[in-house]
BADO-799106 format. One record per residue (C-alpha): residue in one letter; x, y, z. Coordinates in pm, whole numbers, plus 50000, padded with zeros to 5 digits. Layout:
<recs>
aXYZ
...
</recs>
This chain:
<recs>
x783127336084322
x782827309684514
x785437280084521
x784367245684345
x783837211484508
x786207188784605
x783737161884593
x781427170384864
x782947198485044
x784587225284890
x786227233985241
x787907200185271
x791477193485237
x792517169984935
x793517134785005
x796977139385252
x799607151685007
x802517123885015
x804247146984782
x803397186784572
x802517156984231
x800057140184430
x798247171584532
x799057189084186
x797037156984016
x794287155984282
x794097198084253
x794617209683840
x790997193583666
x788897212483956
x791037241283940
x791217247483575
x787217244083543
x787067268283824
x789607295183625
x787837290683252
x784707297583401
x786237326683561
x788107340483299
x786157328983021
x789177310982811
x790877276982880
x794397285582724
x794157312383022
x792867292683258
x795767272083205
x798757294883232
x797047309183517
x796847278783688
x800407264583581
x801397304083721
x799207291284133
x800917260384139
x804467272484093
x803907303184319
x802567276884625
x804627247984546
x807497260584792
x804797268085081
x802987229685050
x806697216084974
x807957227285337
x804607219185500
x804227258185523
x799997259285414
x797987243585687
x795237242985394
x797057239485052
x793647237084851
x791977270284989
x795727284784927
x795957273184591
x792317284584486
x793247318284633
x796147321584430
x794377312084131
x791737337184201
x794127368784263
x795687358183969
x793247353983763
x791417385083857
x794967409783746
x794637391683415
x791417401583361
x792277437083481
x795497437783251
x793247423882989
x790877454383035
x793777476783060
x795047466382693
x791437468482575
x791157503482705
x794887511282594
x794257501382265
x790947518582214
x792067550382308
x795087549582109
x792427541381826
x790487570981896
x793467593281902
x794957580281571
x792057582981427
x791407620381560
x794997625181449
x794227614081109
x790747630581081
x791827668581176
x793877683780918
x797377696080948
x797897734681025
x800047735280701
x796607717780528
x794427744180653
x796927772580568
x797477758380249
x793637757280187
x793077788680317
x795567800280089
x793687783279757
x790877799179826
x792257835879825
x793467825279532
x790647815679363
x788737836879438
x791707861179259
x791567844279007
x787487845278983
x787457881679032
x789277886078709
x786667872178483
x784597891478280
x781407899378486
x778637880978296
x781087848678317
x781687855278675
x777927857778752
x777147825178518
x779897806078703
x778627813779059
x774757804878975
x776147772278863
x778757760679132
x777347782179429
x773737783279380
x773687751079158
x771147761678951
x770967746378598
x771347762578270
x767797766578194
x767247782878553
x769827805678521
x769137815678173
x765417822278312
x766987842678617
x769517863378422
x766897866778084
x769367850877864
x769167821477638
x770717787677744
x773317790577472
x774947822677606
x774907803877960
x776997774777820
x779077794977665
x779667821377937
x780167783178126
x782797774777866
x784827804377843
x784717806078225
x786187773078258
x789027778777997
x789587810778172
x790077793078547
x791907768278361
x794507789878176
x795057816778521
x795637784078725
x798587768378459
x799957803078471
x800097805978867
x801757772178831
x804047782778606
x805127812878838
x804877798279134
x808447776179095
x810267807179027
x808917822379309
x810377795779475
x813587800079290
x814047834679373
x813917830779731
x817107834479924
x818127797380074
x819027802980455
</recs>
């Protein structure tokens, strides 16, 4: 980046400084162009430059900077350059804290995966003890996803005795799984408390 004008040349030293509020006046337009183009934000460019001046106002004050312009525009730059790093740094902290919540929150839980592991041994208990021609009905339909008329076709039965092997397989599931809900709190109850 290169340094903006000071009228004709951007190498030449401001009107002699009587005092840091003369050069401040004669310095802060130029210098807040030069740090919104920079940094892309004039609130920033700003507090960036309000941050230059105070951090060379003691060198100018004690006639310290032989060149308080090129000093001041250095300043500006440096820190104007770690605010767009920190500014990169927040965008990259906050993305990957993003990406892990939301891995977090997208892989289930060991206890989730035990406890679906463990519903499907159970159902698949509970399947195994209905009558056979229910059984076979119920898989056709959930598994395969066939419809009635395909499996009636497949198994040479009418589509009546599908629905109703459908019917009484459902009531079936439905009554074993409000009686292993029944048991399961005095399973629970039973257990010794440590």
């Amino acid at each position: 980046m290169s340094l903006p004008p000071n009228d004709s040349d951007p190498l030449a030293p401001p009107p002699p400084a009587r005092d840091f509020g003369s050069f401040y006046r004669a310095t802060v337009e130029p210098l807040r162009t030069y740090l919104a183009k920079l940094l892309g934000d004039q609130s920033e460019a700003q507090d960036v430059a309000q941050n230059a001046f105070l951090r060379i106002q003691p060198s100018v004050n004690e006639g310290r900077a032989r060149e308080p312009r090129l000093l001041l525009f250095a300043t500006a730059r440096r820190l104007a350059l770690n605010e767009i790093r920190r500014r990169r740094n927040q965008r990259l902290d906050t993305d990957s804290a993003a990406t892990l919540e939301t891995k977090l929150s997208d892989e289930p839980s060991v206890e989730h995966i035990v406890a679906a592991r463990q519903e499907i041994v159970r159902f698949e208990e509970i399947l195994l003890q209905l009558p056979p021609g229910c059984r076979q009905v119920f898989l056709l339909r959930k598994v395969e996803d066939l419809t009635h008329d395909e499996i009636a076709r497949r198994l040479s039965i009418s589509r009546k005795t599908v629905e109703n092997h459908m019917t009484r397989a459902y009531r079936l599931l439905r009554e074993a799984y409000t009686a292993a809900e029944a048991a399961a709190p005095k399973k629970q109850a039973l257990r010794p408390t440590p």
